[in-house]
C-alpha positions in Angstrom: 154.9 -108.5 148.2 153.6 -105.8 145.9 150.4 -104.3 145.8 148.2 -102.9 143.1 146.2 -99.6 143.4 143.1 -101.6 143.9 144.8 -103.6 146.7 146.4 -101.0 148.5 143.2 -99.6 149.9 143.2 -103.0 152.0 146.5 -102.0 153.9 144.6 -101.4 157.2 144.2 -105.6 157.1 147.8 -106.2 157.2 150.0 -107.1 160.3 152.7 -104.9 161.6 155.6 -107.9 160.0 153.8 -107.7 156.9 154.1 -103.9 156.8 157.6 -104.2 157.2 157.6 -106.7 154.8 156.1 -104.4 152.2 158.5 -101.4 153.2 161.7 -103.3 153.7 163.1 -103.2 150.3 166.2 -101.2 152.7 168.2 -103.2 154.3 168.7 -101.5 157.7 171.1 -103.8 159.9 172.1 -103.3 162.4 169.7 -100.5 164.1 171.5 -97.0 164.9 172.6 -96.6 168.3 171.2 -93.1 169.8 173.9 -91.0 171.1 173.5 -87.7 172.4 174.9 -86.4 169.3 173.0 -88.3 166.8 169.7 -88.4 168.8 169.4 -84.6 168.5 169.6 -85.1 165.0 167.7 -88.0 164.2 164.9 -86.1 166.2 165.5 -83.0 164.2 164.9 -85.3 160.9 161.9 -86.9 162.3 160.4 -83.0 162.9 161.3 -82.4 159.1 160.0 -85.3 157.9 156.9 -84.7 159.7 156.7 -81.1 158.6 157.1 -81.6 154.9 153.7 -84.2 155.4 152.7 -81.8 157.0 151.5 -83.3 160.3 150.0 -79.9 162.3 152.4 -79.4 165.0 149.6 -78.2 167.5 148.1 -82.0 167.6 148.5 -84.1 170.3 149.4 -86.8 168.0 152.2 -84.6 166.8 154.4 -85.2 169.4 153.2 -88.8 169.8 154.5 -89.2 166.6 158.0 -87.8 167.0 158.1 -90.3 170.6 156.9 -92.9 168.4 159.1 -92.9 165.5 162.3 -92.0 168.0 161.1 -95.1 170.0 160.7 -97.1 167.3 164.0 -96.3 165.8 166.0 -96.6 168.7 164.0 -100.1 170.0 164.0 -101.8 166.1 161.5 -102.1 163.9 159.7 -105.1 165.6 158.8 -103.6 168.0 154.8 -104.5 168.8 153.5 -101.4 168.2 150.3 -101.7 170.3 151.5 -103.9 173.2 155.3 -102.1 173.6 155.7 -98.8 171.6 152.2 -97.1 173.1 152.8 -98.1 176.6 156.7 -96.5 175.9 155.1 -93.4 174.1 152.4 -93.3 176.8 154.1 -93.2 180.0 156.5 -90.9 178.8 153.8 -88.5 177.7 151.8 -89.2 180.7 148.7 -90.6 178.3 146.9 -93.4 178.2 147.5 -95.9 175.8 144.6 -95.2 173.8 144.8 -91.9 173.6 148.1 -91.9 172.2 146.3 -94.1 169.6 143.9 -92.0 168.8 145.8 -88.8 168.8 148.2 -90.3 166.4 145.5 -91.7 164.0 144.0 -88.3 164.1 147.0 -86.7 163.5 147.7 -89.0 160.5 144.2 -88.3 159.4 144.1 -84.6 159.2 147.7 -84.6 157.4 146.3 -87.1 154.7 143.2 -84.7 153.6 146.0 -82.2 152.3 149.0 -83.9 151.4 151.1 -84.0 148.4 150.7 -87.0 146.7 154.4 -87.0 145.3 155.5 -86.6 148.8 153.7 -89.9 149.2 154.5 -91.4 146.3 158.6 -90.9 147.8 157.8 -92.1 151.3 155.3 -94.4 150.9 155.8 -95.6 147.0 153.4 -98.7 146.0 152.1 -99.5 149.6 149.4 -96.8 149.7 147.4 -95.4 147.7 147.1 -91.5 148.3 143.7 -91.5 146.9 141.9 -94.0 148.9 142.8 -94.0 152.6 145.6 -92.9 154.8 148.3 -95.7 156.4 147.5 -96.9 159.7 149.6 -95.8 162.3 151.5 -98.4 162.8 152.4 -98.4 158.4 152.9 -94.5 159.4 155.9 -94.9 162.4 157.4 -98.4 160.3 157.5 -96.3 157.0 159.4 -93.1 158.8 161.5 -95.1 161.0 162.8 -97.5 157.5 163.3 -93.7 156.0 165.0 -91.9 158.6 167.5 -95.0 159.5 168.1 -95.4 155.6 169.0 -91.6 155.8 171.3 -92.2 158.7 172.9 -95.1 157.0 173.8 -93.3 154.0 175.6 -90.4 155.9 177.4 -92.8 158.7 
């Protein structure tokens, strides 16, 4: 499924499958298991992923995002998002569900108004368009999580 720049404005309409769908041109199988060793690093790549978005450390949504990606990682990348992941990210952070919603998307949102489109164009390639809206959050934790594991993969 590719999408033109006209069409990838609609990406919010998608469902969480067909986001993966779009993004899984890697073929991550099977899912890394988190050791002590490699979780330290995986986190460490999240954090340095994050930072060259550049996804203001002093949000909220920061570190819902680094729980979120780790989660999703570690869990695999169907996961519901809404109905597992925020519960997961939630209790562990001691918010509500909604509120880790909404500190990620405003996390997400903030980073978008000043990044570097060829930082997007890498990550996120054809499925966004850097010019007309930022991902959701959900395209946001799937197109990390697909990066970091490919990362992982190439180095295990």
């Amino acid at each position: 499924m590719n999408l033109s720049d006209e069409e990838a404005y609609s990406i919010r309409e998608l469902t969480n499958s067909q986001v993966i769908e779009l993004i899984s041109n890697l073929d991550i199988k099977p899912l890394l298991i988190l050791t002590k060793e490699n979780n330290f690093t995986i986190e460490e790549d999240i954090i340095n992923v994050l930072r060259k978005l550049g996804v203001p450390n002093y949000l909220k949504g920061y570190n819902c995002l680094v729980k979120s990606i780790l989660k999703m990682i570690e869990l695999g990348l169907d996961i519901p998002i809404t109905k597992e992941l925020y519960p997961l990210v939630a209790k562990e952070l001691n918010m509500s569900n909604t509120q880790v919603e909404k500190d990620m998307r405003k996390a997400i949102e903030v980073t978008w108004s000043n990044i570097d489109p060829d930082i997007v164009d890498r990550l996120f390639g054809y499925t966004i368009n850097v010019n007309k809206d930022h991902p959701t959050n959900s395209h946001f934790i799937i197109t990390i999580s697909k990066y970091i594991l490919n990362k992982h993969k190439r180095i295990d």
